[in-house]
C-alpha positions in Angstrom: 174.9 172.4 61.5 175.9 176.2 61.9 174.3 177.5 65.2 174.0 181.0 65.9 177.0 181.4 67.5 179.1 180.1 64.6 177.2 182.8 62.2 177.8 185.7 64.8 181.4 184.7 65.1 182.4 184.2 61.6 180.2 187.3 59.7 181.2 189.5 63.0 183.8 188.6 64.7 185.0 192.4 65.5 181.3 193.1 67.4 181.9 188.9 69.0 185.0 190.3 70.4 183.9 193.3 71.6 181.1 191.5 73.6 182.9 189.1 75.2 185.4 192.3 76.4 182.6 194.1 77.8 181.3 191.2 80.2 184.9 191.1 81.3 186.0 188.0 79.2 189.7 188.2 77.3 189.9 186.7 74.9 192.9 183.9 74.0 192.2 182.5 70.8 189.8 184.4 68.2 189.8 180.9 66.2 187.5 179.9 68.9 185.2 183.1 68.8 181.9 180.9 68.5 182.6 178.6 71.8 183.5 182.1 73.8 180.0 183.0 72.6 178.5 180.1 73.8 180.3 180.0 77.0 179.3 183.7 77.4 175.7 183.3 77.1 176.0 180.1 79.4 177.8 182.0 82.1 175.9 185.4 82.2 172.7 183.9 81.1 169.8 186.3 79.0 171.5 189.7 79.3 174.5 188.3 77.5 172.1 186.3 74.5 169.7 190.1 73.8 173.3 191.8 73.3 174.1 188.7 71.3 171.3 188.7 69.2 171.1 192.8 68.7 174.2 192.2 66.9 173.0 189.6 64.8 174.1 190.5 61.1 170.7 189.9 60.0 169.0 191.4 62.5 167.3 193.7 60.7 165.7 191.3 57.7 164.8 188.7 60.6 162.8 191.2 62.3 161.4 192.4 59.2 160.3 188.9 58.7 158.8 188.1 61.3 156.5 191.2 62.0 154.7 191.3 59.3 151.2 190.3 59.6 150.0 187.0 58.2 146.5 187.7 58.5 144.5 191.0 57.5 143.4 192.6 60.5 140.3 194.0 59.5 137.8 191.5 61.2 139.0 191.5 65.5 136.6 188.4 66.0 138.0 184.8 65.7 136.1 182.5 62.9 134.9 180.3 65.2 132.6 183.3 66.8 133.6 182.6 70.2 135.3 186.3 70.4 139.2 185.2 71.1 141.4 187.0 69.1 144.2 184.5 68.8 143.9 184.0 65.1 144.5 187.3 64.4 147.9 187.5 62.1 151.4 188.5 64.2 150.0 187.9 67.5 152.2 185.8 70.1 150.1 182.8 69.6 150.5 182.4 65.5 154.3 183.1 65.9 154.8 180.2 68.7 152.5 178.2 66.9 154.7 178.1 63.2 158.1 178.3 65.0 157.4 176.0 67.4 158.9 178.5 70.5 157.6 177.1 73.1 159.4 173.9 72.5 155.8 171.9 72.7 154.8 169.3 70.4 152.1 168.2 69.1 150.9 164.1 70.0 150.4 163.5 65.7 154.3 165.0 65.5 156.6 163.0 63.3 159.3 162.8 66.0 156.6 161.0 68.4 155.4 158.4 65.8 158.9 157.5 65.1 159.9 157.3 68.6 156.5 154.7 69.0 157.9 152.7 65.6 161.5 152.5 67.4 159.9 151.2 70.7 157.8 149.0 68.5 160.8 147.7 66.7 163.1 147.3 69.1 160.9 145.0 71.4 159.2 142.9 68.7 163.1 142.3 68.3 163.8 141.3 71.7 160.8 139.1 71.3 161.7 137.2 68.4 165.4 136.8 70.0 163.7 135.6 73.7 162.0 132.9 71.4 165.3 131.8 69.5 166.7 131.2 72.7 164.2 129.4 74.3 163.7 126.9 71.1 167.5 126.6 71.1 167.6 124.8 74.2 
């Protein structure tokens, strides 16, 4: 899987370098651009990950992606009627709901049922093996 980092690194490397040099980092081996990236960002934290990402080849088509509206805006009252505008398209709430930003999940989210189905799995097996071994003896 190609992170960020990797993509930065490999369709910029000129601008990678050049923000590695301006937080003070030399850099040794440009075959490793993408781990000085991520070391950056781990080391200097949020300042270095906005000058990252402002330099993002695609920066411009990912913005323009991302704020256009999804909704029309005409009506400023929810559907529901109870007057919270959250529904309305390219607030914060849509865009953390569909990407998923916040890092919450859902409890009906495919990761969780599979998690229950490998608990499940895992001890009906140890049951079935505690029972072989007491009928053994």
């Amino acid at each position: 899987m190609t992170t960020v980092y990797d993509y930065i690194a490999k369709n910029n490397p000129q601008g990678a370098k050049t923000l590695c040099e301006a937080y003070g980092y030399e850099i040794t081996n440009p075959r490793s651009m993408s781990q000085n990236l991520k070391t950056l960002v781990n080391n200097e934290g949020e300042d270095a990950l906005l000058s990252l990402m402002d330099m993002h080849p695609d920066k411009e088509f990912i913005l323009e992606i991302f704020s256009k509206p999804t909704v029309k805006e005409e009506k400023k009252t929810s559907n529901c009627g109870c007057g919270n505008n959250n529904n309305i398209g390219g607030s914060p709430y849509l865009l953390e709901h569909f990407i998923n930003a916040s890092g919450r999940q859902n409890d009906n989210s495919e990761a969780k049922a599979l998690a229950t189905n490998t608990n499940t799995i895992i001890f009906a097996s140890c049951l079935v093996l505690a029972v072989a071994i007491i009928f053994k003896k």
